[in-house]
SERO-57714 format. One record per atom (N, C-alpha, C): residue number from 1; residue in three letters; atom name; y, z, x. Coordinates in Angstrom, 3 decimals, m for minus. Layout:
N
k:r:a:north:up:east
NUM:ALA:CA:Y:Z:X
...
This chain:
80
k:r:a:north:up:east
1:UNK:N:41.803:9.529:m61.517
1:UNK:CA:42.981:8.786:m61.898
1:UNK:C:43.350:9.199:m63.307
2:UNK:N:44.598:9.674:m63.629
2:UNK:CA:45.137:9.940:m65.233
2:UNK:C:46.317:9.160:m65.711
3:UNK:N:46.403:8.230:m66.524
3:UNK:CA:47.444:7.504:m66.964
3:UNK:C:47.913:8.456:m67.985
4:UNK:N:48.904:8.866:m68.031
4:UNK:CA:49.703:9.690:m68.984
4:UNK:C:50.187:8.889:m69.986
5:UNK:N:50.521:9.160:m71.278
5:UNK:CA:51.141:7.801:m72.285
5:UNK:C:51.986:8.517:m72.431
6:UNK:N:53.030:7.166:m72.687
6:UNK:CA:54.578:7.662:m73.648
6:UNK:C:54.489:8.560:m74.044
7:UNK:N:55.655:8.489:m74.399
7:UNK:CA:56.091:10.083:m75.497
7:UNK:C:56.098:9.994:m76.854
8:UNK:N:56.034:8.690:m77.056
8:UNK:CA:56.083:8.166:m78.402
8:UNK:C:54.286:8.187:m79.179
9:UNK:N:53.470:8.245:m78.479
9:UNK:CA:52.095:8.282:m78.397
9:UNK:C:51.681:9.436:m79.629
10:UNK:N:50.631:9.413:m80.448
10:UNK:CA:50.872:10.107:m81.151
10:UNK:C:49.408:11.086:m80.492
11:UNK:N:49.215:12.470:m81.164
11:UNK:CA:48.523:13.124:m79.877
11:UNK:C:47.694:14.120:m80.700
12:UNK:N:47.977:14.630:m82.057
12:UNK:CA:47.435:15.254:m82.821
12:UNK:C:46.407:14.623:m83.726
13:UNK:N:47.204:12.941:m83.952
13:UNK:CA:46.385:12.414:m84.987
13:UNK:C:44.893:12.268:m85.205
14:UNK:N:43.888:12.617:m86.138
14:UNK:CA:42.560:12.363:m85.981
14:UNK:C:41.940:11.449:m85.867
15:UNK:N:43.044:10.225:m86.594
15:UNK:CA:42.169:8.894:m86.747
15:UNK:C:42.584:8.042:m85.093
16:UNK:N:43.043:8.789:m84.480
16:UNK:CA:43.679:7.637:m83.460
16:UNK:C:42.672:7.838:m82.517
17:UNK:N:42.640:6.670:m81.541
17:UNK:CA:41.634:6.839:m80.851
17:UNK:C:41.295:7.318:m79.945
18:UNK:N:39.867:7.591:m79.266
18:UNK:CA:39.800:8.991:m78.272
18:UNK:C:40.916:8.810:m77.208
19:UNK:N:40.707:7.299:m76.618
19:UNK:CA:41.363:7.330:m75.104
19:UNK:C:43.098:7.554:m75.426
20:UNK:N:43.245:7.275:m76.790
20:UNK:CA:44.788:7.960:m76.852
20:UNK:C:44.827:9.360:m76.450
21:UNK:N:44.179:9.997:m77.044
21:UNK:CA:44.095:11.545:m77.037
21:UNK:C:43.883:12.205:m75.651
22:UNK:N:43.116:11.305:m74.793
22:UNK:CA:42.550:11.757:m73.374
22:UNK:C:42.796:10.606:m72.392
23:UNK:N:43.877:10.115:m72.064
23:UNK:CA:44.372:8.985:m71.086
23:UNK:C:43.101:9.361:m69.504
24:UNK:N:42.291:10.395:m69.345
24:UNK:CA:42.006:9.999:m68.194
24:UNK:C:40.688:8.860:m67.882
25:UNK:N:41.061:7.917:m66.922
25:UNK:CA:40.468:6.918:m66.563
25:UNK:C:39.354:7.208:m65.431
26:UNK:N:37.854:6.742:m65.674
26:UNK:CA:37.043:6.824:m64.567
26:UNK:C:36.816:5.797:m63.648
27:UNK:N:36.484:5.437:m62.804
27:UNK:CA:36.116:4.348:m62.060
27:UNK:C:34.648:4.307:m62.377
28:UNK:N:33.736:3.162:m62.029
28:UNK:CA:32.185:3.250:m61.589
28:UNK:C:31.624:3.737:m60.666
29:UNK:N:32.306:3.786:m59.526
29:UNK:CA:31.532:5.166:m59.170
29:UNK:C:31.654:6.694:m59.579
30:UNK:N:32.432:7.208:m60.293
30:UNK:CA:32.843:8.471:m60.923
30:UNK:C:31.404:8.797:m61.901
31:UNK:N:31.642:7.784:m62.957
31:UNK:CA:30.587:7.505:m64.129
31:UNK:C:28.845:7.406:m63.166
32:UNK:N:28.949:6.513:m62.418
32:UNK:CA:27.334:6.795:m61.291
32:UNK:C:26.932:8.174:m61.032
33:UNK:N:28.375:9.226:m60.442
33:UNK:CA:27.991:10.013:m60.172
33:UNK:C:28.004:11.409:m61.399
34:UNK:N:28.754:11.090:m61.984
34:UNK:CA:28.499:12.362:m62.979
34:UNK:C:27.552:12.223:m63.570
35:UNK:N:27.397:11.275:m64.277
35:UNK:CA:26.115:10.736:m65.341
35:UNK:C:24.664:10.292:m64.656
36:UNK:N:24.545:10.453:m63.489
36:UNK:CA:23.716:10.231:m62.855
36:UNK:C:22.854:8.905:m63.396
37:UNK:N:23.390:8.000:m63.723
37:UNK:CA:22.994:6.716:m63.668
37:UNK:C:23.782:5.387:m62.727
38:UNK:N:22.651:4.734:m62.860
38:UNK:CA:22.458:3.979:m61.627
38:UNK:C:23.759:2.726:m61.764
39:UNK:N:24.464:2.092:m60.926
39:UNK:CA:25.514:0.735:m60.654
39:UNK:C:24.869:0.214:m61.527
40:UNK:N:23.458:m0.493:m61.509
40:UNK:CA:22.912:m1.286:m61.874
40:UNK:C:22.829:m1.198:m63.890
41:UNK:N:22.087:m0.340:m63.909
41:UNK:CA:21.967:0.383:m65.354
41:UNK:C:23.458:0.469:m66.252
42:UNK:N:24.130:0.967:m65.607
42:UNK:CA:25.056:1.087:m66.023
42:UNK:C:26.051:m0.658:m66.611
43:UNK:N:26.306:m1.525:m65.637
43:UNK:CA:26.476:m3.027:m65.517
43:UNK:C:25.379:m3.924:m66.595
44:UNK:N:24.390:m3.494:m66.806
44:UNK:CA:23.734:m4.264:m67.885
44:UNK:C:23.569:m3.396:m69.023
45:UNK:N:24.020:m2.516:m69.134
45:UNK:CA:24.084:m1.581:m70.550
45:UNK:C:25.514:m2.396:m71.048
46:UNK:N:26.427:m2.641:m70.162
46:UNK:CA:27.432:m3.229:m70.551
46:UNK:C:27.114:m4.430:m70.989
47:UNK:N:26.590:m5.353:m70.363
47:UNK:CA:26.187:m6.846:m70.580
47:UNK:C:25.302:m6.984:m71.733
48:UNK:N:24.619:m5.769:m72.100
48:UNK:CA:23.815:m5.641:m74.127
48:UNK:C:24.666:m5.081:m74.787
49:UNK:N:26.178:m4.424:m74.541
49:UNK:CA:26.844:m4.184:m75.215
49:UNK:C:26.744:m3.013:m76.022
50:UNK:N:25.864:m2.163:m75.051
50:UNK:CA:25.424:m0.863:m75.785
50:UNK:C:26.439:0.183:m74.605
51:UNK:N:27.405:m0.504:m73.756
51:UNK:CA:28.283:0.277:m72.994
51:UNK:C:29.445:0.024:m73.378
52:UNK:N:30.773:0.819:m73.772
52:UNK:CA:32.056:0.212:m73.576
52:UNK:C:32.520:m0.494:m72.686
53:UNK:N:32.585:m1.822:m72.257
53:UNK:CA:33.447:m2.742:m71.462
53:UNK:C:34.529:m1.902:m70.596
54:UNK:N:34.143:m2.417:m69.617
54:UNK:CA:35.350:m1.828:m68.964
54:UNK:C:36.903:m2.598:m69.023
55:UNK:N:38.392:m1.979:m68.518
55:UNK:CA:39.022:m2.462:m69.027
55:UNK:C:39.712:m2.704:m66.795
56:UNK:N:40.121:m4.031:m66.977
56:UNK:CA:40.199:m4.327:m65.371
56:UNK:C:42.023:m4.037:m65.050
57:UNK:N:41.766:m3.610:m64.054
57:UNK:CA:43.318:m3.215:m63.265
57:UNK:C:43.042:m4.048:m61.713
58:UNK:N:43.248:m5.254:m62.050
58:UNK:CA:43.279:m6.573:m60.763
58:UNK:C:41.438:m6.214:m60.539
59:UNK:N:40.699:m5.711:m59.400
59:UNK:CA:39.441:m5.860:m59.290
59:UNK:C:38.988:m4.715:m59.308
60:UNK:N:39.685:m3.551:m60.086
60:UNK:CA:39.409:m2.555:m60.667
60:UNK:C:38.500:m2.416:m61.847
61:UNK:N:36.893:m1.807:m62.208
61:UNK:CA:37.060:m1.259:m63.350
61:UNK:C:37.461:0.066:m64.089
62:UNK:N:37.908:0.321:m65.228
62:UNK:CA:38.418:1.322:m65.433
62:UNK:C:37.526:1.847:m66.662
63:UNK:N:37.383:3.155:m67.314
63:UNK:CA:36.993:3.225:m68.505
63:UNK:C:37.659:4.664:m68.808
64:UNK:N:38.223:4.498:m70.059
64:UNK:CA:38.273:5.610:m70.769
64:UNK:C:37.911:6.867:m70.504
65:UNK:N:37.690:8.034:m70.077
65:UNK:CA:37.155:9.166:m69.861
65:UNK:C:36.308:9.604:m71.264
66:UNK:N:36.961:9.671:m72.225
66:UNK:CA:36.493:9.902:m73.897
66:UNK:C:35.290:9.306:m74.236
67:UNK:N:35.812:7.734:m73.710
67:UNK:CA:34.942:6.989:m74.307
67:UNK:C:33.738:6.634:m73.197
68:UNK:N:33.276:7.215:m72.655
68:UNK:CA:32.166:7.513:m71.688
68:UNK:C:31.605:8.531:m72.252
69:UNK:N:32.263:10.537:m72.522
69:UNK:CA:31.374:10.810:m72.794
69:UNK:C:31.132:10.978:m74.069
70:UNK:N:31.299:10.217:m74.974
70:UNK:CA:31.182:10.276:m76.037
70:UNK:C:29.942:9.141:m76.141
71:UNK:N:29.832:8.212:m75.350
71:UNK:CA:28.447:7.541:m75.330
71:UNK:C:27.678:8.394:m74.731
72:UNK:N:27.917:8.962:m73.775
72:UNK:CA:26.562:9.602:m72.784
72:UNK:C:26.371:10.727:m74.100
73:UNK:N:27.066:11.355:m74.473
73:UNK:CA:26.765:12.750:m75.550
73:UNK:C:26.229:12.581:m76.949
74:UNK:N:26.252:10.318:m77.232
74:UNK:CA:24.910:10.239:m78.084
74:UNK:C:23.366:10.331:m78.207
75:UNK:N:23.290:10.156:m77.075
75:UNK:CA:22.295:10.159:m75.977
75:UNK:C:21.241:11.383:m76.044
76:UNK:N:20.111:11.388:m76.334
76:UNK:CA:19.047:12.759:m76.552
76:UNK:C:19.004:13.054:m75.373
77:UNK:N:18.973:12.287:m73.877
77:UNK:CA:18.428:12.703:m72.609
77:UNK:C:19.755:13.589:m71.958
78:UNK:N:21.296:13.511:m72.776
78:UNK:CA:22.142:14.527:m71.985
78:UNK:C:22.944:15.545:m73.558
79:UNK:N:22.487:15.197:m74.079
79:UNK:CA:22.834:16.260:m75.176
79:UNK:C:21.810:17.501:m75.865
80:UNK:N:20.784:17.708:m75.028
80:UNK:CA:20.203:18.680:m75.059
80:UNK:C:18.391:18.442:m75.479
């Protein structure tokens, strides 16, 4: 799924934030399967708040594309 932003969106800027820069959206199962972590793991990493929240579209979750791997790529077990 890719939400495209306005045109008015600014796209170069450094300080703005990732998911401006990269509108694409993952679902939970996307994130299960690339990152090879588990529904479960994933749902209480959120609930300690060591996951970005997802953001809901009716009983959708959604997350950021950026802001996924930019958590998984703090991470010693997928950054080398």
């Amino acid at each position: 799924m890719k939400i495209v932003p306005h045109a008015g969106a600014a796209g170069n800027d450094s300080t703005s934030h990732p998911s401006i820069d990269d509108p694409v959206m993952l679902r939970v199962d996307e994130i299960v399967k690339r990152y090879k972590v588990s529904r479960s793991k994933l749902y209480r990493l959120i609930k300690n708040g060591e996951f970005p929240k997802p953001i809901k579209c009716g009983r959708i979750s959604l997350w950021y594309k950026a802001e996924v791997d930019a958590y998984f790529a703090n991470l010693p077990r997928f950054n080398g």
